[in-house]
N, C-alpha and C positions, 0 to 999 in steps of 0.2 A: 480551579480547573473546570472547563466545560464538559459537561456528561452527555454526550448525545446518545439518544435512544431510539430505538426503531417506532417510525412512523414522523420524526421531525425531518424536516428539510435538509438538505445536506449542507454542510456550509459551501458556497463561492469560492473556488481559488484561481490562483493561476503561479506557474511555477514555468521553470526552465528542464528541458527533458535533457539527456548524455548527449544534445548532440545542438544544444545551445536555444532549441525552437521552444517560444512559448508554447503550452498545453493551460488550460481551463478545464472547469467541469463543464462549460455552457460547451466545449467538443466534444461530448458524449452525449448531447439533447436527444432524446429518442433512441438511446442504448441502455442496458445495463451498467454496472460498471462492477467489478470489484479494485477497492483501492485499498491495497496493504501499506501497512507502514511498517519498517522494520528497524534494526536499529542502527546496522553499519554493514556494508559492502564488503562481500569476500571472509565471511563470517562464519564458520561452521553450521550454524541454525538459520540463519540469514540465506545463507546460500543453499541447503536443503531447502529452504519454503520458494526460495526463487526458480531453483531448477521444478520442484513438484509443480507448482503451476505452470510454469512455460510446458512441462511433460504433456499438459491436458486443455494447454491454451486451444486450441481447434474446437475440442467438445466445448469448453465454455462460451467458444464464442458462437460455435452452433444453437445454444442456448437461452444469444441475443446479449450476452456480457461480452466487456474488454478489460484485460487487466491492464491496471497502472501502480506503478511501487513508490513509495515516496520514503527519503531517508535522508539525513541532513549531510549526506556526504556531496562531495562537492560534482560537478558537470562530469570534471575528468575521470574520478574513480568512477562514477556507474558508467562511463563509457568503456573502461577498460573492463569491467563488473560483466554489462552487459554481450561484450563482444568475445571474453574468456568464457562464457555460459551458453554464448548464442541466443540469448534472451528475445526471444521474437514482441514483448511489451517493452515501453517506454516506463524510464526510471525519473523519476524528478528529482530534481536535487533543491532541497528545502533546506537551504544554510543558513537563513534570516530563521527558522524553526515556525513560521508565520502559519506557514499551512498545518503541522503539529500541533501549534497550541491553539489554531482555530475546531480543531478536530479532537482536542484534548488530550492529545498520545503523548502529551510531552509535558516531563516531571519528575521528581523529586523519584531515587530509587535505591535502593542498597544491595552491595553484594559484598558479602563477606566482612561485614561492619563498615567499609565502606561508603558515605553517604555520595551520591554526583546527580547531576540532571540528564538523561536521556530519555531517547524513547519506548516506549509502552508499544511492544507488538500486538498490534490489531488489524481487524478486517474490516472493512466496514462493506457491504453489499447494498449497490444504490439502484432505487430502480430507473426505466427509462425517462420517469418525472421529475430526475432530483431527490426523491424521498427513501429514507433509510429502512431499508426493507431487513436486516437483520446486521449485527455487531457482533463479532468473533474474538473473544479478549484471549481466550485460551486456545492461542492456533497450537494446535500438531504439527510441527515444521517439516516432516516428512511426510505427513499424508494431508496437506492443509487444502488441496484439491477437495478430496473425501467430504470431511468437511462441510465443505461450500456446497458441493452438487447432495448433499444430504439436507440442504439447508433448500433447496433449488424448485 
């Protein structure tokens, strides 16, 4: 598994957003970004982290950030995801898990002796050079704004 750490480059990706348009990180050159990754669409925790940030998307992007979510669910669900939330950021849908396992959120995980592979809810906050300016592995999914602008 890759461990990235604040101050390495962020990795390169490019993914499919809920509405079929490629997205890259080279589209946020000279932005902030925060890019969450969560586990699955329409999810009690999932869906509190997604509404808390779109709640404060304005301030953050006052701030010089833009959020983007990445989850391996497919084009269609973060379409209906985004449009049941009114989600003002674009969701990527990472099915191939390329852009998770470049970022390292994806892995080996157990619930209830259960052993399966998904993902590792993280933040990663990038600055406008590409470079990883802090890593959030323990989001609070209710105040995961908090959070961020404590980190800001």
């Amino acid at each position: 598994m890759i461990i990235l750490k604040v101050g390495d480059k962020a990795p390169e990706f490019k993914g499919v957003n809920q509405d079929g348009k490629e997205i890259s990180l080279k589209d946020f050159a000279g932005k902030g970004l925060i890019l969450f990754f969560y586990p699955k669409d329409n999810t009690p925790g999932c869906t509190a982290e997604a509404c808390n940030l779109n709640e404060s998307y304005l301030a953050l992007r006052k701030k010089g950030f833009e959020i983007l979510g990445v989850s391996a669910d497919s084009e269609q669900s973060h379409q209906k995801f985004k449009t049941k939330f009114s989600l003002g950021f674009d969701l990527i849908a990472d099915t191939t898990k390329e852009i998770c396992t470049a970022y390292g959120v994806w892995g080996e995980k157990k619930n209830y002796g259960k052993v399966y592979f998904g993902i590792f809810r993280t933040t990663f906050i990038i600055d406008e050079n590409g470079i990883i300016l802090h890593v959030i592995e323990k989001v609070n999914t209710k105040d995961h704004t908090n959070q961020i602008l404590e980190l800001l």
